[in-house]
C-alpha positions as CSV (number, residue, x, y, z in Angstrom):
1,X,-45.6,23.5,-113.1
2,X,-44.9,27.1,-114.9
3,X,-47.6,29.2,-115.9
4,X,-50.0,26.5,-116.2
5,X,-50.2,25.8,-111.9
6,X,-52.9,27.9,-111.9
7,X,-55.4,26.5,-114.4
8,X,-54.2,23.1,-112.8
9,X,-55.4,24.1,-109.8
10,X,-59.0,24.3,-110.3
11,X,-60.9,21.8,-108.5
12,X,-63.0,19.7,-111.1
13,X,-66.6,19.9,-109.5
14,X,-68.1,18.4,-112.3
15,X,-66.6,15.3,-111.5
16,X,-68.6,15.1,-108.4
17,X,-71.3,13.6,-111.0
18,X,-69.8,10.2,-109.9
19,X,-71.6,11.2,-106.8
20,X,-74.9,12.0,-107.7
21,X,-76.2,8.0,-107.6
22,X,-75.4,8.2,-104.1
23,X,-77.3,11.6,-103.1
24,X,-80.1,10.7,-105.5
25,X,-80.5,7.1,-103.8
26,X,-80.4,8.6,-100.1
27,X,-83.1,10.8,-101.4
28,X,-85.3,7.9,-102.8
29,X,-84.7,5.7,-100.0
30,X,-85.7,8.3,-97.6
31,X,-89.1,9.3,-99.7
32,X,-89.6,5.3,-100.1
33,X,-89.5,5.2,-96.1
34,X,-91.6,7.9,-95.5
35,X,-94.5,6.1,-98.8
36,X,-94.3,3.0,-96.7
37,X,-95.5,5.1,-93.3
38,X,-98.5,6.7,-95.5
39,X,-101.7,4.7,-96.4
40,X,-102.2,3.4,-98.8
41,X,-104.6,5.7,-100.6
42,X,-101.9,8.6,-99.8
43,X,-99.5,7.2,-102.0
44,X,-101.5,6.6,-105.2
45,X,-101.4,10.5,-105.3
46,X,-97.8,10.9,-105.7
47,X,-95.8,9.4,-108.6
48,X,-94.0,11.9,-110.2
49,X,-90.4,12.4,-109.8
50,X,-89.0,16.0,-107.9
51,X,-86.0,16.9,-109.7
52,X,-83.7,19.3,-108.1
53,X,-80.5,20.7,-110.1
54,X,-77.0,22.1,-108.7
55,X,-74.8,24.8,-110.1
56,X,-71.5,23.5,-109.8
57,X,-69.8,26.4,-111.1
58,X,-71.3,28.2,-108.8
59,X,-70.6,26.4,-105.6
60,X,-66.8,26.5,-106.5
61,X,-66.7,30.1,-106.8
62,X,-69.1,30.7,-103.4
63,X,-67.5,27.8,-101.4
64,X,-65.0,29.9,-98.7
65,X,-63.2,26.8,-98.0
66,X,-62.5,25.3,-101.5
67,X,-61.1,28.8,-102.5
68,X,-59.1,29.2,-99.6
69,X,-57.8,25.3,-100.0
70,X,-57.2,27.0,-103.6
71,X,-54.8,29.2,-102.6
72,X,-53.0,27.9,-100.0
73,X,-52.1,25.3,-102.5
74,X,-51.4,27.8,-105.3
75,X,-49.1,29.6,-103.0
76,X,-47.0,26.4,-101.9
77,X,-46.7,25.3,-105.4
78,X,-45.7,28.5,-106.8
79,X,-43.1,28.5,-104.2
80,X,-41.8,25.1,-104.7
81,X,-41.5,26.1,-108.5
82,X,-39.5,29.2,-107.6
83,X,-37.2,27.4,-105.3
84,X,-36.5,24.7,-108.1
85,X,-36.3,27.4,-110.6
86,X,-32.7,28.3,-108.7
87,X,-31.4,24.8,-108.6
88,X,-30.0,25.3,-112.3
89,X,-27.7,28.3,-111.1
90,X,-25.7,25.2,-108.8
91,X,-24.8,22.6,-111.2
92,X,-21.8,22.4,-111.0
93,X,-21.7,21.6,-107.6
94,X,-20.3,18.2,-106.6
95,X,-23.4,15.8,-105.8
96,X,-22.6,16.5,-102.4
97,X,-23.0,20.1,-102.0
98,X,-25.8,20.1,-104.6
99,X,-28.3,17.9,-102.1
100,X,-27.3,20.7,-99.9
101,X,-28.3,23.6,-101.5
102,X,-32.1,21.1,-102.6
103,X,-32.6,20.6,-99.4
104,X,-32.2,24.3,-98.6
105,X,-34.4,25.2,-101.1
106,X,-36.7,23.0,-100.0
107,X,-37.8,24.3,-96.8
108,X,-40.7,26.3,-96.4
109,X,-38.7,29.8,-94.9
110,X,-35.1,30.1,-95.3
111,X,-32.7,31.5,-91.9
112,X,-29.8,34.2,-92.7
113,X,-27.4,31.5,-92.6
114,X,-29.4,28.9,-95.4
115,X,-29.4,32.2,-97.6
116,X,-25.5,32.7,-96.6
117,X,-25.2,29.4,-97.5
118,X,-26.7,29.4,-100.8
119,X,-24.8,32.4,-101.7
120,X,-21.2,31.1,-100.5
121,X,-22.2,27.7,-103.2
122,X,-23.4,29.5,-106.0
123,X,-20.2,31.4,-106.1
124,X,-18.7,28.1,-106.4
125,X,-20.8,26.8,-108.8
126,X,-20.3,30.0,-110.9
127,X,-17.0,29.9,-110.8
128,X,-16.2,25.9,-111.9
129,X,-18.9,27.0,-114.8
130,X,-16.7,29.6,-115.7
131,X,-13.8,27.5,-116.0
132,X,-16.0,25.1,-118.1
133,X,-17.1,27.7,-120.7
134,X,-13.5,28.4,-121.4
135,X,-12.2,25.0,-121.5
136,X,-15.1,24.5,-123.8
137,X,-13.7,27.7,-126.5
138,X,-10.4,26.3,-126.1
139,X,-10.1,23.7,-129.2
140,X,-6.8,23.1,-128.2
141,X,-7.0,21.6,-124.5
142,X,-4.2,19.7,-123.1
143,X,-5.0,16.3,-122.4
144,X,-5.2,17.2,-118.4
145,X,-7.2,20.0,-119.3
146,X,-9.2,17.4,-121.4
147,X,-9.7,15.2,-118.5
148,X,-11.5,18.8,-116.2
149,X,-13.7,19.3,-119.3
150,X,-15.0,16.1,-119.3
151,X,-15.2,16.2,-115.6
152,X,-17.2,19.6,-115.1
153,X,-19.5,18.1,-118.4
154,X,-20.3,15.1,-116.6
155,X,-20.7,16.7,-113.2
156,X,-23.0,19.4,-115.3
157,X,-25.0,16.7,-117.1
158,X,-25.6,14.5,-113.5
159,X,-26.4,17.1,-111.8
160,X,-29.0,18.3,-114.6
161,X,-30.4,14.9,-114.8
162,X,-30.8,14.5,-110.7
163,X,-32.9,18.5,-111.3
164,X,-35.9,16.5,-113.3
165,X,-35.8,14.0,-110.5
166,X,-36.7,16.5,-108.3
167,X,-39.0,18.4,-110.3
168,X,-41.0,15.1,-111.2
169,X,-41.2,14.6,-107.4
170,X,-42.5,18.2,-107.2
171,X,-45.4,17.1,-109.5
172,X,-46.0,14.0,-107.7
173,X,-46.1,16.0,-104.2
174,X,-48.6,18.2,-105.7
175,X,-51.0,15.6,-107.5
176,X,-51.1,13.9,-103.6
177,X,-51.9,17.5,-102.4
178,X,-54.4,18.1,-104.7
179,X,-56.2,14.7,-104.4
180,X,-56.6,15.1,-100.7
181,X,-57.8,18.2,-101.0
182,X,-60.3,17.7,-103.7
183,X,-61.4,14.3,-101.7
184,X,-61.8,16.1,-98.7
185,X,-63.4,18.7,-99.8
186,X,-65.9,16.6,-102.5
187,X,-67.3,14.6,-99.5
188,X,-68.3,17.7,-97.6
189,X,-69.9,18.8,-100.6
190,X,-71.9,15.6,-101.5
191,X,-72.9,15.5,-98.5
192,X,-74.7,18.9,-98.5
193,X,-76.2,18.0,-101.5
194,X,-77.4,14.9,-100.2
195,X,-78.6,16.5,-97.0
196,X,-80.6,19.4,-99.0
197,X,-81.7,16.7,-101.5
198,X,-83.5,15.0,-98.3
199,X,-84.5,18.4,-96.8
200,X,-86.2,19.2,-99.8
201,X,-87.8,15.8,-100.9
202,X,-85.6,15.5,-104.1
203,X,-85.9,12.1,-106.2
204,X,-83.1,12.9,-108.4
205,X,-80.3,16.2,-108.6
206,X,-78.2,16.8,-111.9
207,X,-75.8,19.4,-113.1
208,X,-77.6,22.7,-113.9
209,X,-75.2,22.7,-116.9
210,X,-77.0,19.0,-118.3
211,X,-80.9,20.0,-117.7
212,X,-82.8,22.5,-119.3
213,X,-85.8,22.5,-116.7
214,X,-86.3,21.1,-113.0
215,X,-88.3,21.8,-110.2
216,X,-86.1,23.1,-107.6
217,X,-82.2,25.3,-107.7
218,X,-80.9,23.8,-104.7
219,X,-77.6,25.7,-105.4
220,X,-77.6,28.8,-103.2
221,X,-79.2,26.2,-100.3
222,X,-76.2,24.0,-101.0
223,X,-74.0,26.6,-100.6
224,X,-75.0,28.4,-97.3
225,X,-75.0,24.5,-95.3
226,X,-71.1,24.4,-97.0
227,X,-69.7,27.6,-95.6
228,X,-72.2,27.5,-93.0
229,X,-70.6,24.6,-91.2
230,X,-67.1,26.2,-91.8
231,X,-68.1,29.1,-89.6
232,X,-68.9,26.4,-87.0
233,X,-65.6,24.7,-87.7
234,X,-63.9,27.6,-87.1
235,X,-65.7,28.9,-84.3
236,X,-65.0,25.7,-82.6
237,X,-60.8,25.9,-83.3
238,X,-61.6,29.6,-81.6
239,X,-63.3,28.0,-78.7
240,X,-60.4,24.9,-78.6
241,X,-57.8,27.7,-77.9
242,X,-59.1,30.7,-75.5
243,X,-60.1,26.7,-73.6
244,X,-56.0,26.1,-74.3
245,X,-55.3,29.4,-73.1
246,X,-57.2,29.4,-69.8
């Protein structure tokens, strides 16, 4: 992940286009329902379209829970990277004892004796890669010091090849994480929009960024219903526990 994890974190609101046929169609069906209650004379009045438009820049920099979804995620990847970043100081571990120290490094807090641990196996890694480096200047081996080269190269180069395993599973961990998040967090926001886009009497909402004129910003409206019903989701975890506590 590296230096890029943060830039790859962003959540793509602009993709939330797909989602606009869906808003826009609630909010025709719902203006359709209420044309069919009027008389007819009261309809023949009214045939222009209300457009509405969204900043989505906007909503991902005002939304409290998409940032905080952000960050929680930025801070378990750029764990996750760190640990892995210490995997290459143990390669010439057996396979064994190398499993041992990834799965070490893989939970999320790490007890005096996992960090004793690490320590007593990277001295042992050190020291067989010491013994490797100078079996590798010698030009002149013995054929049984041959046979340890070759031995410490291949345990080197396994060990090295079983490190991008891991590191691919790292990215496929945090492309699941991602997409939950982003799904999770999409729906709530299409359904603001949707909900505003009704409230309002909107035929059709775009992308601020794609129209140059509309009738109506529903952006900062949008927003307020977003981390408006976070305060009431967390107001009701408050209420869930002094209820536990009692």
């Amino acid at each position: 992940m590296g230096t890029n994890a943060r830039a790859a974190l962003i959540f793509p609101l602009v993709a939330m286009l797909l989602c606009w046929p869906m808003a826009t169609a609630l909010a025709q069906e719902q203006e359709a329902a209420d044309d069919e209650a009027k008389p007819a004379e009261a309809q023949s009045g009214s045939n222009g379209l209300k457009i509405g438009v969204v900043n989505l820049n906007k909503i991902q920099q005002q939304y409290g829970e998409l940032q905080a979804r952000q960050d929680d995620l930025q801070a378990w990847a750029d764990q996750r990277a760190a640990r892995l970043g210490e995997l290459p100081n143990f390669l010439f571990l057996s396979a064994e004892n190398f499993e041992e120290i990834a799965a070490i490094l893989a939970k999320p807090n790490l007890s005096e004796e996992d960090k004793k641990r690490l320590e007593e196996l990277r001295g042992v890694s050190q020291e067989k890669e010491k013994r490797f480096l100078a079996l590798q200047s010698n030009p002149q081996r013995t054929p049984q010091e041959g046979d340890e080269y070759n031995s410490l190269l291949e345990s080197s180069n396994m060990r090295e090849v079983r490190l991008a395993d891991l590191d691919n599973q790292f990215k496929v961990e945090f492309a699941v994480k991602r997409g939950e998040a982003i799904d999770s967090l999409m729906a709530k926001v299409s359904e603001a929009i949707t909900a505003e886009a009704k409230a309002q009497k909107l035929n059709i909402v775009f992308d601020a960024d794609v129209v140059l004129f509309a009738d109506t910003d529903i952006t900062d409206a949008v927003i307020k219903r977003l981390n408006a019903g976070q305060a009431e989701a967390d107001d009701g975890q408050e209420g869930g526990g002094d209820q536990g506590g009692q």
